[in-house]
C-alpha positions as YAML, in Angstrom:
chain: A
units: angstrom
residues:
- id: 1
  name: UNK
  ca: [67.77, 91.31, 173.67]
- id: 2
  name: UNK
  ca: [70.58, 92.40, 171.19]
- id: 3
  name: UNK
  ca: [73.12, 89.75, 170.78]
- id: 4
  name: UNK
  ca: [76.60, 90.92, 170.81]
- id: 5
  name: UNK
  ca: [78.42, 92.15, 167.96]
- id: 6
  name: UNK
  ca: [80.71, 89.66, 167.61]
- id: 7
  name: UNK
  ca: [78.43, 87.15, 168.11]
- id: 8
  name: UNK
  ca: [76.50, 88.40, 165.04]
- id: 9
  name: UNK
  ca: [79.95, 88.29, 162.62]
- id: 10
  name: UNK
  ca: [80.61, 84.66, 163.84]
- id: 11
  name: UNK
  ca: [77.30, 83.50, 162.82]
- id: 12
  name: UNK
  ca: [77.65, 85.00, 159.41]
- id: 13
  name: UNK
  ca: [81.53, 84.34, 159.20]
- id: 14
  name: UNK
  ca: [81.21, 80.54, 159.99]
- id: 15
  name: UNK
  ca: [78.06, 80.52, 158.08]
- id: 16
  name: UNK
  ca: [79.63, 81.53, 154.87]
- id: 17
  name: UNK
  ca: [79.20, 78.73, 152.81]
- id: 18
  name: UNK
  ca: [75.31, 79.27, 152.62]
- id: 19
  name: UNK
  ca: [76.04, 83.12, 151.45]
- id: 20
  name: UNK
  ca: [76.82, 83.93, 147.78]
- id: 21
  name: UNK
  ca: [78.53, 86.99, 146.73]
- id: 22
  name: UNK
  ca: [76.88, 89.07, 143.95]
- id: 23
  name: UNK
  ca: [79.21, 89.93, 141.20]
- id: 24
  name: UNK
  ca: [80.12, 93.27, 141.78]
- id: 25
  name: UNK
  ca: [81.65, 91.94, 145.11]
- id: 26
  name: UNK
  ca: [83.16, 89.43, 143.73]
- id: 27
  name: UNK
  ca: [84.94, 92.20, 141.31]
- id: 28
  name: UNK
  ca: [85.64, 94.15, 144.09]
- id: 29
  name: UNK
  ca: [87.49, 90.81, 145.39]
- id: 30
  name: UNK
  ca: [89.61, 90.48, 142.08]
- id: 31
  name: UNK
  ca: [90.09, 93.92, 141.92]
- id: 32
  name: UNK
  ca: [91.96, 93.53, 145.42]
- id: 33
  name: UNK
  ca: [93.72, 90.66, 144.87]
- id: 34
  name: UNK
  ca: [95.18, 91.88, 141.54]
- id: 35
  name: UNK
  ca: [96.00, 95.33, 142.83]
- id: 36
  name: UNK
  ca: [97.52, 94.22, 146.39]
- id: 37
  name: UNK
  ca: [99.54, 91.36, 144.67]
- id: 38
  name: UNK
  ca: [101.22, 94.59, 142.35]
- id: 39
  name: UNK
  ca: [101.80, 96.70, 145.67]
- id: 40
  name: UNK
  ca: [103.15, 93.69, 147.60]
- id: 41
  name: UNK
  ca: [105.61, 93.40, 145.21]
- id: 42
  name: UNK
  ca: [106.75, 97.05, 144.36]
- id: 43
  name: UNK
  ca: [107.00, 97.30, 147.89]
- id: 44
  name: UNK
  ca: [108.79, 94.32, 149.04]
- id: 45
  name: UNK
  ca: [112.06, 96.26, 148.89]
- id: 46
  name: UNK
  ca: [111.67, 98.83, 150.88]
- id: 47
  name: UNK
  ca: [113.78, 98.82, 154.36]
- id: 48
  name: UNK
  ca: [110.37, 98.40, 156.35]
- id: 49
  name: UNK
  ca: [109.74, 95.24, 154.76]
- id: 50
  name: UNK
  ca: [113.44, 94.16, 154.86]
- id: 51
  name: UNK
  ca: [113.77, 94.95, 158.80]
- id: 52
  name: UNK
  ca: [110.48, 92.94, 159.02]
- id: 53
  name: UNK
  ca: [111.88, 89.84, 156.84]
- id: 54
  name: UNK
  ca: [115.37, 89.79, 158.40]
- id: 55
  name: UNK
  ca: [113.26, 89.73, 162.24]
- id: 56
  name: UNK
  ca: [111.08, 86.86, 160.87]
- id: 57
  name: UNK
  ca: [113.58, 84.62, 159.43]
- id: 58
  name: UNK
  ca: [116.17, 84.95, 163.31]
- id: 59
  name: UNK
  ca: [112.86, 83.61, 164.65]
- id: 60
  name: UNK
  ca: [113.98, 80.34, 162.98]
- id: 61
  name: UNK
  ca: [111.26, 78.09, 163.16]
- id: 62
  name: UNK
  ca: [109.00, 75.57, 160.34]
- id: 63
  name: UNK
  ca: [106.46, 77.29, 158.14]
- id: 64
  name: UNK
  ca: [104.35, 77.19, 155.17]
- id: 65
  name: UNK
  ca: [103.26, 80.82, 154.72]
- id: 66
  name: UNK
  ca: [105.70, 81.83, 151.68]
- id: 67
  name: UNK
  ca: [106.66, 85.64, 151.56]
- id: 68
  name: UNK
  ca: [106.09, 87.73, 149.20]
- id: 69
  name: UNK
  ca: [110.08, 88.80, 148.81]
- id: 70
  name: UNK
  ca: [111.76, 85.37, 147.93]
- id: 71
  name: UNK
  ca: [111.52, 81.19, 148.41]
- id: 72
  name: UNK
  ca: [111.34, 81.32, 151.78]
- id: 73
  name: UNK
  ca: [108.28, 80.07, 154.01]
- id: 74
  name: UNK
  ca: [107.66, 81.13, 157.61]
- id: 75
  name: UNK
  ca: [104.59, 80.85, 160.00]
- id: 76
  name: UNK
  ca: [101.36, 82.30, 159.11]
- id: 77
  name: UNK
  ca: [101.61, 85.40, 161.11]
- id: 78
  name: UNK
  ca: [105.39, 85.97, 159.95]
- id: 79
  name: UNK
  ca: [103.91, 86.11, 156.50]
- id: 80
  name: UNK
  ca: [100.79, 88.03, 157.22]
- id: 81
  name: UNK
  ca: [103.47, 91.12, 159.27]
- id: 82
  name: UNK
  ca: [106.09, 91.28, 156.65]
- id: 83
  name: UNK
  ca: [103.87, 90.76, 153.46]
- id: 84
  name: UNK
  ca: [101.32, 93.01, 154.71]
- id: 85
  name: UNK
  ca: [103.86, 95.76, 155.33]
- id: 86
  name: UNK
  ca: [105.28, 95.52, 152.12]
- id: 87
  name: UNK
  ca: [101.73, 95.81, 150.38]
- id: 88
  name: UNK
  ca: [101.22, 99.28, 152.81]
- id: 89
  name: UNK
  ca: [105.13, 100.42, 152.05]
- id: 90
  name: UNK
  ca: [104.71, 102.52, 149.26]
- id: 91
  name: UNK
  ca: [100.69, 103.52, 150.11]
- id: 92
  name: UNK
  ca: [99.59, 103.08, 146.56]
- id: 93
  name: UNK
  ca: [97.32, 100.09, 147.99]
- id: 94
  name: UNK
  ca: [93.57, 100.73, 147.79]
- id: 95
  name: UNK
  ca: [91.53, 102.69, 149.92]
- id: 96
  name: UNK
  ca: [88.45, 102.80, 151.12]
- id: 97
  name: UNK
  ca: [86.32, 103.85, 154.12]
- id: 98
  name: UNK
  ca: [89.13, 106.05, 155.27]
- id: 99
  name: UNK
  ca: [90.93, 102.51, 155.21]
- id: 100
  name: UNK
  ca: [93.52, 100.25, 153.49]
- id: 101
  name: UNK
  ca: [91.43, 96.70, 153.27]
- id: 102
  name: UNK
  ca: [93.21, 94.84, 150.76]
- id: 103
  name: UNK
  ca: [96.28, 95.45, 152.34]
- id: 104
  name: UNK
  ca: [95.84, 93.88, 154.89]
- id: 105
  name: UNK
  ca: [93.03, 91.36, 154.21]
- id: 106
  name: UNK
  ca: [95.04, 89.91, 150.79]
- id: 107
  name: UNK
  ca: [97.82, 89.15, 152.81]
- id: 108
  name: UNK
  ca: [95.52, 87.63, 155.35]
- id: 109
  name: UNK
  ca: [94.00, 84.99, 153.22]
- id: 110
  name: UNK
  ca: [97.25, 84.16, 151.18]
- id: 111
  name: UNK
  ca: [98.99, 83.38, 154.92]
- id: 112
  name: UNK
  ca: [96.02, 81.47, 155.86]
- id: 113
  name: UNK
  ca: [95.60, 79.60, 152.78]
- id: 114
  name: UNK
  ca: [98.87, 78.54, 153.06]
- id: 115
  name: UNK
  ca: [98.57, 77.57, 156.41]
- id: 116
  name: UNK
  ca: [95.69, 75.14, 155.37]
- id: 117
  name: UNK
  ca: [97.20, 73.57, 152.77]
- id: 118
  name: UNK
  ca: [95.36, 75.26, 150.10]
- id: 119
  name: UNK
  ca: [91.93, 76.43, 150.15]
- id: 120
  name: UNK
  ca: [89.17, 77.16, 146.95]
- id: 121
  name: UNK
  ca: [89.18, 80.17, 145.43]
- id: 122
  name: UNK
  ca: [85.60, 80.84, 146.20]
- id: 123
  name: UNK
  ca: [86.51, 80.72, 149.95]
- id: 124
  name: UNK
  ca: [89.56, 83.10, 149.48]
- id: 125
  name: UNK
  ca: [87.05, 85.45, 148.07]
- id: 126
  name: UNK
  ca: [84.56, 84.81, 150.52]
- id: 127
  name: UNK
  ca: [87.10, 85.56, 153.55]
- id: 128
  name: UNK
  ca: [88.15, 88.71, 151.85]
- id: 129
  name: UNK
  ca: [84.47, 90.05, 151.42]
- id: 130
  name: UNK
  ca: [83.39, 88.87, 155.01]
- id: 131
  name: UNK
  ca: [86.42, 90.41, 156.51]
- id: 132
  name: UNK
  ca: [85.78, 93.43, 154.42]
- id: 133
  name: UNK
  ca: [81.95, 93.66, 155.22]
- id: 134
  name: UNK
  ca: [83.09, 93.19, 159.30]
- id: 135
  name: UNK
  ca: [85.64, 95.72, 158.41]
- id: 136
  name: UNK
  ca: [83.41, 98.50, 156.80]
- id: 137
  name: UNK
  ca: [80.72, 98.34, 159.42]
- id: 138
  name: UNK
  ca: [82.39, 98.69, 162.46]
- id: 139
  name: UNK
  ca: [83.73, 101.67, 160.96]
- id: 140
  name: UNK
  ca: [81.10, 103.10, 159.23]
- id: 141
  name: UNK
  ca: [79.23, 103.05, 163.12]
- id: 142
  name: UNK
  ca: [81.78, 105.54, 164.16]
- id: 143
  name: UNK
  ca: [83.26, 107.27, 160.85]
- id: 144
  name: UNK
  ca: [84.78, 110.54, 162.80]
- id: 145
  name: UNK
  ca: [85.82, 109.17, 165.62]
- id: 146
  name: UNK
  ca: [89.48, 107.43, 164.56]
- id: 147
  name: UNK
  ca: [90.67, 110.88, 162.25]
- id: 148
  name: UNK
  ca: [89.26, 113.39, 164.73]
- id: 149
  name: UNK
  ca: [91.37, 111.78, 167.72]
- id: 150
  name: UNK
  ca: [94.43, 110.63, 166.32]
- id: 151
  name: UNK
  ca: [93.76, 107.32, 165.45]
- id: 152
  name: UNK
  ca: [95.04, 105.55, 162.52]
- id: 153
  name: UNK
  ca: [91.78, 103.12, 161.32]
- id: 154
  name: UNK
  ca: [93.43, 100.82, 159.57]
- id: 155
  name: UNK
  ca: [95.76, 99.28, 162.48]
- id: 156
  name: UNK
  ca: [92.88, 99.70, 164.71]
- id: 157
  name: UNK
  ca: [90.11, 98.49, 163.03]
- id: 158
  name: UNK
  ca: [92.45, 95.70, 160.84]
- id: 159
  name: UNK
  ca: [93.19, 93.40, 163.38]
- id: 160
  name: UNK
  ca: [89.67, 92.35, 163.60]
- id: 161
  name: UNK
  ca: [88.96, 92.17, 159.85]
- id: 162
  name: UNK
  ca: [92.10, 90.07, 159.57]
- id: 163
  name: UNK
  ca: [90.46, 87.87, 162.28]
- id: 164
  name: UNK
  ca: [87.34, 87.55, 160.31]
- id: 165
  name: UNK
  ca: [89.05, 86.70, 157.07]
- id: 166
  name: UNK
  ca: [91.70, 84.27, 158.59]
- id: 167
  name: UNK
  ca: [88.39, 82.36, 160.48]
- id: 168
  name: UNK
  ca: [86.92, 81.70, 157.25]
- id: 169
  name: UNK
  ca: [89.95, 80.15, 155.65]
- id: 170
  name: UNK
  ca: [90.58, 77.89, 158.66]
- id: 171
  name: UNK
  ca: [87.26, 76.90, 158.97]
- id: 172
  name: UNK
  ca: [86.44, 77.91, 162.52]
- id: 173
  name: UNK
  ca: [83.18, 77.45, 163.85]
- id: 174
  name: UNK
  ca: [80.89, 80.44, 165.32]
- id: 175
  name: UNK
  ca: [82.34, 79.85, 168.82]
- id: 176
  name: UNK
  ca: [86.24, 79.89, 167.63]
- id: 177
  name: UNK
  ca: [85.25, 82.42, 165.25]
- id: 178
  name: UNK
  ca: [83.91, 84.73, 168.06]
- id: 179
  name: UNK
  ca: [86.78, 84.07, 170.09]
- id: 180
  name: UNK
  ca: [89.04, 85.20, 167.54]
- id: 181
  name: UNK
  ca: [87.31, 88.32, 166.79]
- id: 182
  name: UNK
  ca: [87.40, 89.74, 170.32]
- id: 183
  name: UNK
  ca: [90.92, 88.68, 170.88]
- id: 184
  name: UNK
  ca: [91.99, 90.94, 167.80]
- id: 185
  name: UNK
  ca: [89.80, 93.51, 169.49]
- id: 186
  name: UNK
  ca: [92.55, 93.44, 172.15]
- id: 187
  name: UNK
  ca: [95.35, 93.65, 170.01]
- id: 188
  name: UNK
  ca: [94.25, 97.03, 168.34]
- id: 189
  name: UNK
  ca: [95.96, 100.50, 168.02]
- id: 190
  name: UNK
  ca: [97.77, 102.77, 165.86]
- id: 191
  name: UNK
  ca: [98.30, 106.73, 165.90]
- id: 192
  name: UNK
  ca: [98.86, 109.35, 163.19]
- id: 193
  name: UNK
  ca: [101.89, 110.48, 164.88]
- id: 194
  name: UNK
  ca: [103.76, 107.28, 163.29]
- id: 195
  name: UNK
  ca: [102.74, 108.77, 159.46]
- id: 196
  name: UNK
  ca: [106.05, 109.36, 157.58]
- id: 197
  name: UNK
  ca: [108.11, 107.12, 159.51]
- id: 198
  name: UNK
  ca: [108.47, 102.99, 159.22]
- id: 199
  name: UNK
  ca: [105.97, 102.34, 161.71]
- id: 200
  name: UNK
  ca: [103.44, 103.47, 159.19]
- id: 201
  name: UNK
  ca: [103.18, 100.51, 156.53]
- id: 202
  name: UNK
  ca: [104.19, 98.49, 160.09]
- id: 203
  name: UNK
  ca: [100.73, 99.41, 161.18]
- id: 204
  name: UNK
  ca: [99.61, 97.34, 158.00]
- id: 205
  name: UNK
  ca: [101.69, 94.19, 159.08]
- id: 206
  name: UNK
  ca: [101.16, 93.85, 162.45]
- id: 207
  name: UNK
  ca: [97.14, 94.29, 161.55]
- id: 208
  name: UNK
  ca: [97.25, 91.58, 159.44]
- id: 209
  name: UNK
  ca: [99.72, 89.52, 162.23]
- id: 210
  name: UNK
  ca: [97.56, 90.43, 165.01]
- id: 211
  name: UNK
  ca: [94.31, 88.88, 162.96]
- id: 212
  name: UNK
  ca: [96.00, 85.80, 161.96]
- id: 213
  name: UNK
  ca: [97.27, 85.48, 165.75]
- id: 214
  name: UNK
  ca: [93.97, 85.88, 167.15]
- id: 215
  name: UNK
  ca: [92.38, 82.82, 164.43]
- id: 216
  name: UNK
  ca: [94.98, 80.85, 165.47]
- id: 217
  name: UNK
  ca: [94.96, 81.28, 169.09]
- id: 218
  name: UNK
  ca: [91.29, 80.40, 169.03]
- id: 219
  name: UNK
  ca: [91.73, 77.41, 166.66]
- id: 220
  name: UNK
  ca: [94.42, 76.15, 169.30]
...
């Protein structure tokens, strides 16, 4: 018997202190660190992001996510939607697999780091590649099917990369971890019909939002 996909990530996801990353991951990681960091910031000005930071900070509330556009601090999933957004505002962030990974998963594991209280660099690198690796091969099992009907991949499919990524910071075990992944399964969508409005780099923050959300409802 086949387990079940999720079932399968958990393992590997909670198990990720045994892995090590080869060095031309670990480049990729930098790579999207360095290059989402730049994006986040020329895009952290744009009205998208601004809507998105003025929403997050009437929630009120304690937090000690920090955003990308100033001092302040907010919850983990505030900062994952608003700094997300503003690394998808301007889409110069990378691409890859008919996808935007790092904008998404950088903001993802900076929220979630935070969160924790500070994490090791080797596991913000590690969450980044796992969520990237969970990422890639769920779409790589269906590469035409998000383009050919209207689907935009990256808010579909980035919810439960996020998931994977934010598990691995936190530290949840396979069962939490599994949890989390099918609960960002459920939190999924995004259409080309948005392209060339707001709701586009939106579709990058609430993918990164609705990852972090699912860790943490699972952790709860």
């Amino acid at each position: 018997m086949v387990a079940p996909l999720t079932e399968t990530y958990a393992q590997a996801l909670a198990g990720w202190q045994d892995l090590q990353a080869p060095p031309e991951a670990l480049a990729v990681a930098r790579l999207g660190f360095t290059d989402c960091a730049g994006v986040m910031l020329a895009g952290r000005a744009e009205d998208a992001v601004r809507c998105l930071r003025s929403y997050v900070q009437a929630q009120g509330g304690q937090g000690r996510a920090r955003l990308v556009s100033g001092a302040d601090r907010v919850g983990m999933v505030q900062a994952g939607l608003v700094n997300a957004t503003a690394a998808h505002a301007l889409d110069y962030d990378d691409f890859a697999f008919s996808n935007h990974p790092s904008a998404i998963l950088v903001p993802v594991v900076l929220a979630a780091a935070d969160a924790a209280g500070g994490v090791s660099g080797r596991c913000m690198a590690m969450a980044y590649l796992l969520g990237y690796e969970v990422w890639s091969d769920l779409m790589l099992r269906e590469p035409d099917l998000y383009y050919d009907r209207g689907w935009h991949p990256t808010s579909v499919l980035g919810p439960i990369g996020a998931a994977a990524a934010a598990c691995v910071v936190l530290g949840l075990d396979a069962e939490r971890t599994r949890h989390a992944l099918a609960l960002a399964a459920s939190d999924s969508g995004g259409v080309f019909e948005n392209f060339g409005t707001m709701a586009k780099p939106y579709h990058g923050g609430r993918a990164a939002a609705a990852g972090l959300n699912a860790a943490a409802l699972a952790a709860a």
